[in-house]
PDB file of N, CA, C and O in Angstrom:
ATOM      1  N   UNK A   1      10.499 -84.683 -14.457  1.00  0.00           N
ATOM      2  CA  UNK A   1       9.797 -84.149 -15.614  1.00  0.00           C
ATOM      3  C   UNK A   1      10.416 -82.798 -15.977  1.00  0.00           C
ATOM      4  O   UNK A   1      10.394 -81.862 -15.179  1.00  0.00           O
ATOM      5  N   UNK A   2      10.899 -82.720 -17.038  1.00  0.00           N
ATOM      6  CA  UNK A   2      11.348 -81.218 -17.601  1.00  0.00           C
ATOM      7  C   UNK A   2      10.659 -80.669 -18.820  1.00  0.00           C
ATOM      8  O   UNK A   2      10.256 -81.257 -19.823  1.00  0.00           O
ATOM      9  N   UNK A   3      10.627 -79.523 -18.520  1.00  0.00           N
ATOM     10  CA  UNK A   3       9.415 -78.521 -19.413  1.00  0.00           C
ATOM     11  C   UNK A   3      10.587 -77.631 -20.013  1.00  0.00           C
ATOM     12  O   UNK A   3      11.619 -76.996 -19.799  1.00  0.00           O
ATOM     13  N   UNK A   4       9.439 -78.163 -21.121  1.00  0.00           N
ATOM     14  CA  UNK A   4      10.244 -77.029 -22.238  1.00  0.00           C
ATOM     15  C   UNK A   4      10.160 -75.330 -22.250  1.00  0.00           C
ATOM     16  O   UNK A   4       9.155 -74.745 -21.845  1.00  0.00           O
ATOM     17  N   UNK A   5      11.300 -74.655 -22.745  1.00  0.00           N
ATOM     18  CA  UNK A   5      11.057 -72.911 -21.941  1.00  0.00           C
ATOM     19  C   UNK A   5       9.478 -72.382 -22.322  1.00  0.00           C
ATOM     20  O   UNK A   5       8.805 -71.605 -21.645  1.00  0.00           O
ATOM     21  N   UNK A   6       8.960 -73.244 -24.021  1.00  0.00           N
ATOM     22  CA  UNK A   6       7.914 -72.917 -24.314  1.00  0.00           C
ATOM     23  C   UNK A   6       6.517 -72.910 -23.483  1.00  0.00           C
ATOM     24  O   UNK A   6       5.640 -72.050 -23.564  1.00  0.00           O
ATOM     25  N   UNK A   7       6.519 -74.068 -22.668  1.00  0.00           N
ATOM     26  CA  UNK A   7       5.880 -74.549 -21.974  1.00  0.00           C
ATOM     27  C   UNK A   7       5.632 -73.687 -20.517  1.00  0.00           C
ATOM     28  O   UNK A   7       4.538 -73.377 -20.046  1.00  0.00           O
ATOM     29  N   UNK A   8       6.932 -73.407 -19.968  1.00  0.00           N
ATOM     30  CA  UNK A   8       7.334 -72.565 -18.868  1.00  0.00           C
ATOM     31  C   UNK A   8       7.039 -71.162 -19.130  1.00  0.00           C
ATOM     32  O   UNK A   8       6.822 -70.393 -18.194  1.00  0.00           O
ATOM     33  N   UNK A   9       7.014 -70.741 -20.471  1.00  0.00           N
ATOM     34  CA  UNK A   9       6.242 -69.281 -20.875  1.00  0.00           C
ATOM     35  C   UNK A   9       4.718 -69.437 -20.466  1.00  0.00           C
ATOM     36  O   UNK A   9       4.275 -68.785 -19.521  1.00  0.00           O
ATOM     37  N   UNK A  10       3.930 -70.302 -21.182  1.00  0.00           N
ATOM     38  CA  UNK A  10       2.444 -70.543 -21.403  1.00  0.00           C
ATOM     39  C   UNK A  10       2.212 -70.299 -19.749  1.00  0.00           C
ATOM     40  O   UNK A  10       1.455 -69.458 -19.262  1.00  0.00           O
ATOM     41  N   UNK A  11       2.748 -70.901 -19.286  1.00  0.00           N
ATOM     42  CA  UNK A  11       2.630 -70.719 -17.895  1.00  0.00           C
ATOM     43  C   UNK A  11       2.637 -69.672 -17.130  1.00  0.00           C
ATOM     44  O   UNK A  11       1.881 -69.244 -16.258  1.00  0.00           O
ATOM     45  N   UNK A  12       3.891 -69.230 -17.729  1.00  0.00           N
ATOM     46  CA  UNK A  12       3.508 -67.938 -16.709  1.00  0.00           C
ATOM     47  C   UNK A  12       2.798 -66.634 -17.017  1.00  0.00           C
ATOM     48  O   UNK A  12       2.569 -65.660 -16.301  1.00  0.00           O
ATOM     49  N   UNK A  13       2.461 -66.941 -18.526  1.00  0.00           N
ATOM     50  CA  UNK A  13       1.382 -65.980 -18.624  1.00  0.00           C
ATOM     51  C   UNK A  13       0.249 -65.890 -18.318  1.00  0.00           C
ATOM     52  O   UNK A  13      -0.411 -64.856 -18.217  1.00  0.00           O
ATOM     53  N   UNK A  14      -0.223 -67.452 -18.064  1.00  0.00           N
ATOM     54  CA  UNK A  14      -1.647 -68.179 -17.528  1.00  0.00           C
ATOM     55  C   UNK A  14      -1.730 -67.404 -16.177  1.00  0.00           C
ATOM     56  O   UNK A  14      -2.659 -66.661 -15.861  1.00  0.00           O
ATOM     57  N   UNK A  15      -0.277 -67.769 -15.187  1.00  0.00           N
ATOM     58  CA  UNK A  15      -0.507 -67.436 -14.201  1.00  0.00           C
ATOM     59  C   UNK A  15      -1.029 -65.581 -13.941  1.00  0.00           C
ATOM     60  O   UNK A  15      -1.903 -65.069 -13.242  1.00  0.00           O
ATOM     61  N   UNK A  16      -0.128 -65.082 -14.764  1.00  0.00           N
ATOM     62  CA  UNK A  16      -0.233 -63.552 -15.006  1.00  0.00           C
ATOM     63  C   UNK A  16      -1.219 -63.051 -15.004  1.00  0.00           C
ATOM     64  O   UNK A  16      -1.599 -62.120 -14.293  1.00  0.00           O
ATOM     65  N   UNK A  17      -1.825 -63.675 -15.899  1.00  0.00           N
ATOM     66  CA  UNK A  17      -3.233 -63.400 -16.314  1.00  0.00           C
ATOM     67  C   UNK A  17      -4.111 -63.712 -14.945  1.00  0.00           C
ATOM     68  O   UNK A  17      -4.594 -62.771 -14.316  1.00  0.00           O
ATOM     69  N   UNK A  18      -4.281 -64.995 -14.545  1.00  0.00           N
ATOM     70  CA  UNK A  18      -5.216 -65.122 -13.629  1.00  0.00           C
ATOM     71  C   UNK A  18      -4.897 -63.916 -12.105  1.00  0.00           C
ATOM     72  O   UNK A  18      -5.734 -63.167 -11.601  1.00  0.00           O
ATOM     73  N   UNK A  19      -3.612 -64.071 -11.735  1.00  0.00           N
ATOM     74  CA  UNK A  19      -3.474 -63.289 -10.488  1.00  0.00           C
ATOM     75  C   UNK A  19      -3.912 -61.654 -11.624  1.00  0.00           C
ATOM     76  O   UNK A  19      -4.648 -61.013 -10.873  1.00  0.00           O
ATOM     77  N   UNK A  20      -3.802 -61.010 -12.671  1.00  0.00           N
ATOM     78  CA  UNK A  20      -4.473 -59.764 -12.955  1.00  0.00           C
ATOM     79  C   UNK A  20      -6.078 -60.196 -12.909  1.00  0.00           C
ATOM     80  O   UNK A  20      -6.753 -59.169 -12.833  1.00  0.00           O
ATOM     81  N   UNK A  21      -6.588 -60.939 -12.924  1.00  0.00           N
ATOM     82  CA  UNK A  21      -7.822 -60.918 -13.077  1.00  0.00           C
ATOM     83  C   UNK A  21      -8.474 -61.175 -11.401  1.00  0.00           C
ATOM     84  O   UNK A  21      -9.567 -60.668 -11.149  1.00  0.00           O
ATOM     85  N   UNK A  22      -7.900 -61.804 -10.544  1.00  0.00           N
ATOM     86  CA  UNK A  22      -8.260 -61.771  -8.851  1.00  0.00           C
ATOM     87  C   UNK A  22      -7.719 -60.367  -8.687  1.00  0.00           C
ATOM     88  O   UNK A  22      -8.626 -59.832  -8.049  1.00  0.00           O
ATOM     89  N   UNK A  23      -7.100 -59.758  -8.814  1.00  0.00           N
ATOM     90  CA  UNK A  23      -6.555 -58.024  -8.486  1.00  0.00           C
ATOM     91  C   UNK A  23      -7.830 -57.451  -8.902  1.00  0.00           C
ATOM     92  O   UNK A  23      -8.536 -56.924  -8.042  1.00  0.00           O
ATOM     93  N   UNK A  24      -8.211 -57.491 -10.131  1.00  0.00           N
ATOM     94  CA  UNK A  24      -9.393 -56.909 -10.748  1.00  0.00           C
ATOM     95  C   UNK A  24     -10.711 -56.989 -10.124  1.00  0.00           C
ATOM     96  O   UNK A  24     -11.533 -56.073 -10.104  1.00  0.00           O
ATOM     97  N   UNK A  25     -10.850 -58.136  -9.624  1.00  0.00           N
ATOM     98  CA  UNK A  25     -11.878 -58.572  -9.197  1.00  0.00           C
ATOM     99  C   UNK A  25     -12.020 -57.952  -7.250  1.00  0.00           C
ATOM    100  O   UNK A  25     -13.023 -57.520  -6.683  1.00  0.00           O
ATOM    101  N   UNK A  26     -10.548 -58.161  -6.662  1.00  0.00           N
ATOM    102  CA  UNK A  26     -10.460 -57.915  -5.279  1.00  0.00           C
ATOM    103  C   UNK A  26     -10.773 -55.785  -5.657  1.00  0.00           C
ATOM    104  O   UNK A  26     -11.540 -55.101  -4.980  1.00  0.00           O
ATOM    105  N   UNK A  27     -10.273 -55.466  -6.371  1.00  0.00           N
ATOM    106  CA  UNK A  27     -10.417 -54.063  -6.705  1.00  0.00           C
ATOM    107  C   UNK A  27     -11.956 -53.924  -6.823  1.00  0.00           C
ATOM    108  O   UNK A  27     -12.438 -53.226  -5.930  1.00  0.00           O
ATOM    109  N   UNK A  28     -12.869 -54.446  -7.751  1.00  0.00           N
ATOM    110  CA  UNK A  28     -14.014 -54.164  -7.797  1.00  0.00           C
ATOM    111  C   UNK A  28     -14.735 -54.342  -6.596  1.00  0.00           C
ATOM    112  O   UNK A  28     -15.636 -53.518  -6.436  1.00  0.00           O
ATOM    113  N   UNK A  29     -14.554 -55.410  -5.468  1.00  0.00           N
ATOM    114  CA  UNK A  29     -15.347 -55.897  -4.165  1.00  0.00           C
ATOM    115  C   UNK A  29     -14.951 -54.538  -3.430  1.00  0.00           C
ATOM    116  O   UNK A  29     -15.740 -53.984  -2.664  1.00  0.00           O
ATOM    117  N   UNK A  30     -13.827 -54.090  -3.677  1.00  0.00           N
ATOM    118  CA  UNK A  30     -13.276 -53.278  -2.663  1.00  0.00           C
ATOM    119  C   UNK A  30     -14.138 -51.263  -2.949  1.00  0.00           C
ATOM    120  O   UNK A  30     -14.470 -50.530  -2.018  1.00  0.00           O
ATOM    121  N   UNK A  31     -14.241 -50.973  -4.214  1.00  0.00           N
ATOM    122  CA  UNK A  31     -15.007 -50.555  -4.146  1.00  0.00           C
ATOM    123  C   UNK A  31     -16.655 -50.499  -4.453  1.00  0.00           C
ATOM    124  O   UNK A  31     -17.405 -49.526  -4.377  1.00  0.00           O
ATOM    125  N   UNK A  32     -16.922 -51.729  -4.785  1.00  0.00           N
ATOM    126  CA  UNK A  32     -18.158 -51.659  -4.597  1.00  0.00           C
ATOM    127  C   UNK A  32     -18.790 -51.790  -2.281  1.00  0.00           C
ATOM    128  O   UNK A  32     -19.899 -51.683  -1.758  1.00  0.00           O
ATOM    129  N   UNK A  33     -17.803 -51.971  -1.854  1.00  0.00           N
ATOM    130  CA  UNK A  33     -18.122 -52.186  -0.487  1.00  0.00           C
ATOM    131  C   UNK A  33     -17.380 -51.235   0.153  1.00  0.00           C
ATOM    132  O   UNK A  33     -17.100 -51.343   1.347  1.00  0.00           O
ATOM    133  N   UNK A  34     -16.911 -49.983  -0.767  1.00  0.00           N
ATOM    134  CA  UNK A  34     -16.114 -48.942  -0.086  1.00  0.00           C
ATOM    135  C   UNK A  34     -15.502 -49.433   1.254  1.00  0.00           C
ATOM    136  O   UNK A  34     -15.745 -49.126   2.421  1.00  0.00           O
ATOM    137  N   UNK A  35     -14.344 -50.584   0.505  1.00  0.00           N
ATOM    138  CA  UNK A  35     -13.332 -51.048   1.499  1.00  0.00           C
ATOM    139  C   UNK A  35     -12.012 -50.215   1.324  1.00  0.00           C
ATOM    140  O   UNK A  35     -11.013 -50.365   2.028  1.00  0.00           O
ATOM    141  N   UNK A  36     -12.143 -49.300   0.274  1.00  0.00           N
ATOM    142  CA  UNK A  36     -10.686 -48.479   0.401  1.00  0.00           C
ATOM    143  C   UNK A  36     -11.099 -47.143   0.809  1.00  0.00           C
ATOM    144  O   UNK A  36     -10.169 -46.379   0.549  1.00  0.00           O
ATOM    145  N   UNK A  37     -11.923 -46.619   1.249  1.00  0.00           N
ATOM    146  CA  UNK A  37     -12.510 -45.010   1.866  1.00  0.00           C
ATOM    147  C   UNK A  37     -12.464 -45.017   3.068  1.00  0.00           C
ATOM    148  O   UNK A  37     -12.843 -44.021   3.684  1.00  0.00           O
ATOM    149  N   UNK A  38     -12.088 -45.905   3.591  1.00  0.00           N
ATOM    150  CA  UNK A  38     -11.269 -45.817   4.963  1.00  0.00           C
ATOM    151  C   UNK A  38     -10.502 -46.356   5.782  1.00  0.00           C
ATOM    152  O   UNK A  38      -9.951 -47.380   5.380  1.00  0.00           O
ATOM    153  N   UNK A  39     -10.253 -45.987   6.895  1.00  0.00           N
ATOM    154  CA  UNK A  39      -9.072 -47.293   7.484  1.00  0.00           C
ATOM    155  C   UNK A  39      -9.650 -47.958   8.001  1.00  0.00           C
ATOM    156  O   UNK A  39      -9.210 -49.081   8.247  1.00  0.00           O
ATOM    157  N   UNK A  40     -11.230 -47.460   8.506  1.00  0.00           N
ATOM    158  CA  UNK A  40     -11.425 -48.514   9.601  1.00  0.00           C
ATOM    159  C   UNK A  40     -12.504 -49.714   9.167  1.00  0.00           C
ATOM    160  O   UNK A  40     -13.025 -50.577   9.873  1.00  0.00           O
ATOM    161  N   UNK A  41     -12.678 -49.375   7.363  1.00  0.00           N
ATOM    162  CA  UNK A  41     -13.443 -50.523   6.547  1.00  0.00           C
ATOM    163  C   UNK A  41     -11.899 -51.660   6.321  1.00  0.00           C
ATOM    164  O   UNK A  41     -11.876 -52.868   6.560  1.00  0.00           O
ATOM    165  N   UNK A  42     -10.903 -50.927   5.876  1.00  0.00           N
ATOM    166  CA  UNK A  42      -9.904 -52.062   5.776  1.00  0.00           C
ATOM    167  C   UNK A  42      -9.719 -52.938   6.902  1.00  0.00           C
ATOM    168  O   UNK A  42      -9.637 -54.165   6.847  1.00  0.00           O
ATOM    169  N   UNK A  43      -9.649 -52.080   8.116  1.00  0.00           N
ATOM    170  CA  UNK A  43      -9.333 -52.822   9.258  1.00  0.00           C
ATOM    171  C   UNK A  43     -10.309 -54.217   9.666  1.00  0.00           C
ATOM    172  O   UNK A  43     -10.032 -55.346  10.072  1.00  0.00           O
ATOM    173  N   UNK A  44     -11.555 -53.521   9.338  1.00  0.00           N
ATOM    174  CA  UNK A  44     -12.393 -54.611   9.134  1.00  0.00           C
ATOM    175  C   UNK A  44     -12.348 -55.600   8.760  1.00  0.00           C
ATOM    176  O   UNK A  44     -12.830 -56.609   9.275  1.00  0.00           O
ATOM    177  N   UNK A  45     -11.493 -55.460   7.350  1.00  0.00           N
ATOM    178  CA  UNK A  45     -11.878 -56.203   6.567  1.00  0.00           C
ATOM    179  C   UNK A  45     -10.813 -57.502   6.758  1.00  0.00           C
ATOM    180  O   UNK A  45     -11.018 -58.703   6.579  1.00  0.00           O
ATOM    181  N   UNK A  46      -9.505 -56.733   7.225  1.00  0.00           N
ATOM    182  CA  UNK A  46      -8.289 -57.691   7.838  1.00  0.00           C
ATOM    183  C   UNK A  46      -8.652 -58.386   8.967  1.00  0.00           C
ATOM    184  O   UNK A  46      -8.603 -59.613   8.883  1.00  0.00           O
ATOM    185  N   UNK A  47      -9.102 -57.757  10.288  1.00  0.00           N
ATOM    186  CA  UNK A  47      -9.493 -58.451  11.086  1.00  0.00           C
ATOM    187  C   UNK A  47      -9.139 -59.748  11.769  1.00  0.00           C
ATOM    188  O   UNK A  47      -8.365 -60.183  12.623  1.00  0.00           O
ATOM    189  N   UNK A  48     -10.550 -60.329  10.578  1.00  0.00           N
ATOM    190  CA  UNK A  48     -10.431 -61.815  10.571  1.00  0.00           C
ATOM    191  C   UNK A  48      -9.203 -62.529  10.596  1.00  0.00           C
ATOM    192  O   UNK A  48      -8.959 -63.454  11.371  1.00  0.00           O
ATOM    193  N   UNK A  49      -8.260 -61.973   9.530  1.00  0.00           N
ATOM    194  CA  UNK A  49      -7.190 -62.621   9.590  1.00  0.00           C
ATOM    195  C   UNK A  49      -6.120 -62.805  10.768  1.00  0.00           C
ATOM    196  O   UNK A  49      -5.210 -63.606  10.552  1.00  0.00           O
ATOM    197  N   UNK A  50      -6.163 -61.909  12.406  1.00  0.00           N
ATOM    198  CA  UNK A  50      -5.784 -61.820  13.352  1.00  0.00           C
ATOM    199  C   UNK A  50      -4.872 -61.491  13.335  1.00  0.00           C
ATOM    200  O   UNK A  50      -4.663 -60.313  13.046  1.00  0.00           O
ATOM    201  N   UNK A  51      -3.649 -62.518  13.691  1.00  0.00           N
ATOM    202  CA  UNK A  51      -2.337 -62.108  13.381  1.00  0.00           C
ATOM    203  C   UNK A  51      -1.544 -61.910  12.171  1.00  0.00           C
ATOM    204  O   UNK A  51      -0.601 -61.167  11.900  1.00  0.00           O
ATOM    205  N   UNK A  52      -2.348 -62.989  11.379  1.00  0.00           N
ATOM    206  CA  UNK A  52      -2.072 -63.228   9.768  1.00  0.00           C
ATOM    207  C   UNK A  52      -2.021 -61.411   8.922  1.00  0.00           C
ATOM    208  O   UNK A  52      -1.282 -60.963   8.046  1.00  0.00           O
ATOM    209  N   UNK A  53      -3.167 -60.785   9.699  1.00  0.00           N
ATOM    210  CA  UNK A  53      -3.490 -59.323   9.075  1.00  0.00           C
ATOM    211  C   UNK A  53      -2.159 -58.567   8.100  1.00  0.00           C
ATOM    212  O   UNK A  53      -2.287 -58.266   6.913  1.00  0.00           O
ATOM    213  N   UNK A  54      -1.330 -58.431   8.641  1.00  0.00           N
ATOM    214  CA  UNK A  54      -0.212 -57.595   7.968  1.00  0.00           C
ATOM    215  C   UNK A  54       0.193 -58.939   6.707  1.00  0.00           C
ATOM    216  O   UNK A  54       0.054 -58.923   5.484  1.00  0.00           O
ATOM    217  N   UNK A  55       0.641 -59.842   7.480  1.00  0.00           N
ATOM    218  CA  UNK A  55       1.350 -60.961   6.287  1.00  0.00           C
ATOM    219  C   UNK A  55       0.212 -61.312   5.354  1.00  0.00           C
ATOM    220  O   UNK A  55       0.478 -61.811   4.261  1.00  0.00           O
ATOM    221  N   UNK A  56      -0.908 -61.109   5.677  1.00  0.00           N
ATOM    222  CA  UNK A  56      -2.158 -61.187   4.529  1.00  0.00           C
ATOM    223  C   UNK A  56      -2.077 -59.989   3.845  1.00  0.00           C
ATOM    224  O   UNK A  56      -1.862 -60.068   2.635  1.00  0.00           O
ATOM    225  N   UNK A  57      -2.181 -59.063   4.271  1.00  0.00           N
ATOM    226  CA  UNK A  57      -1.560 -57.062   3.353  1.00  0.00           C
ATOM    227  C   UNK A  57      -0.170 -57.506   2.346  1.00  0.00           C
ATOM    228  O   UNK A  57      -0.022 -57.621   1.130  1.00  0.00           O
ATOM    229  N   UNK A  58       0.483 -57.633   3.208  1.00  0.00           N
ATOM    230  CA  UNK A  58       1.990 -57.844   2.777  1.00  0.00           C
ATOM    231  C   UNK A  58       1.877 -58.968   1.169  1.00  0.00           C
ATOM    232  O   UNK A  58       2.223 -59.000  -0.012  1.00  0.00           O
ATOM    233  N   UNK A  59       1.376 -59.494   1.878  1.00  0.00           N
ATOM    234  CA  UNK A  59       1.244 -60.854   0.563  1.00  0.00           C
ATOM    235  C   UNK A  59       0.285 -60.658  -0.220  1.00  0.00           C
ATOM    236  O   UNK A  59       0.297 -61.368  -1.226  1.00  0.00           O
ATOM    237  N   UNK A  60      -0.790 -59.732  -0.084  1.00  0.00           N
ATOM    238  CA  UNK A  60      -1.424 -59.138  -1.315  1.00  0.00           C
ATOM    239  C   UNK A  60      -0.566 -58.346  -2.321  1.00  0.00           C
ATOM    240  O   UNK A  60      -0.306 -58.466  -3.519  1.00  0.00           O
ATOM    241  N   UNK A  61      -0.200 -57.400  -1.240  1.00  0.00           N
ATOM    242  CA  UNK A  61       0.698 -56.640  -2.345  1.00  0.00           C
ATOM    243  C   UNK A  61       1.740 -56.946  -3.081  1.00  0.00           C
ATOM    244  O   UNK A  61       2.185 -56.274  -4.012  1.00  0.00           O
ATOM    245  N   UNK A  62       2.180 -58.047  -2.644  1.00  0.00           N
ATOM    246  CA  UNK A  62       3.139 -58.485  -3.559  1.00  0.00           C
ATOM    247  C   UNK A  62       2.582 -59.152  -4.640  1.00  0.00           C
ATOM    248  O   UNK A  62       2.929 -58.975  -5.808  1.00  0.00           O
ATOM    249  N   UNK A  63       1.508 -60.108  -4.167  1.00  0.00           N
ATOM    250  CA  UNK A  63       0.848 -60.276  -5.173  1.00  0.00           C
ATOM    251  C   UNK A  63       0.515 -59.583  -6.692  1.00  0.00           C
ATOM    252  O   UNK A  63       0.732 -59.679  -7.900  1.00  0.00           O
ATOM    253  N   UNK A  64      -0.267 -58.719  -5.522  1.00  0.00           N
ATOM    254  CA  UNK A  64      -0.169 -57.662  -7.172  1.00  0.00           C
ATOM    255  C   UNK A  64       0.216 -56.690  -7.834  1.00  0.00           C
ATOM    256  O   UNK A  64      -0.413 -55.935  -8.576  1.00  0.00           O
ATOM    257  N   UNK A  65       1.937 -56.739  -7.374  1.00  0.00           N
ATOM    258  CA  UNK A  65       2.746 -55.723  -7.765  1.00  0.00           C
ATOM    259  C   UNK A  65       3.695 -56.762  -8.583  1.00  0.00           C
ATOM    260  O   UNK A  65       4.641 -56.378  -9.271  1.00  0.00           O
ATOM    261  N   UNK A  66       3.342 -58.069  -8.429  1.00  0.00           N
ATOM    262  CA  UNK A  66       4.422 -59.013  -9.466  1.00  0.00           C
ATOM    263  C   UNK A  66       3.684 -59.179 -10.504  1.00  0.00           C
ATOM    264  O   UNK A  66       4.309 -59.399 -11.541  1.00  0.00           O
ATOM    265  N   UNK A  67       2.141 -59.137 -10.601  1.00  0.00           N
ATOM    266  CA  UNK A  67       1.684 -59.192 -11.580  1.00  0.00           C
ATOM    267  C   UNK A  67       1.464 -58.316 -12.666  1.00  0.00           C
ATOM    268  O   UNK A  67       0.688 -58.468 -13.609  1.00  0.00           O
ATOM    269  N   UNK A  68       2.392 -57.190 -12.378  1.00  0.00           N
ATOM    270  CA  UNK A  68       2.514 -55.918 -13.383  1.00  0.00           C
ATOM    271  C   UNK A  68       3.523 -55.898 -14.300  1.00  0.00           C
ATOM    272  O   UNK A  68       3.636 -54.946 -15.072  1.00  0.00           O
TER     273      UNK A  68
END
């Protein structure tokens, strides 16, 4: 199946859009639960993720530094 460039635009603005709008949204949880006023609410908050913790950081931020 091949997509037209038009098609491959729509797309990636869809995508754009949605990963700015989970940033927006992870931003608002974060301070409404004053998860960025300290290290040891973040730490918390990674935790769960165990070992995953950094590659879960890591892959946020890329996340939403491509979506800019």
């Amino acid at each position: 199946m091949k997509l037209n460039p038009k098609t491959i635009k729509t797309i990636y603005h869809i995508l754009t859009i949605l990963s700015l709008v989970v940033c927006l949204a992870f931003f608002i949880y974060g301070i409404q639960t004053k998860l960025f006023y300290s290290e040891e609410a973040l730490e918390a908050f990674l935790d769960p993720f165990g070992i995953w913790a950094p590659s879960s950081l890591s892959f946020f931020n890329l996340y939403r530094w491509s979506s800019l």
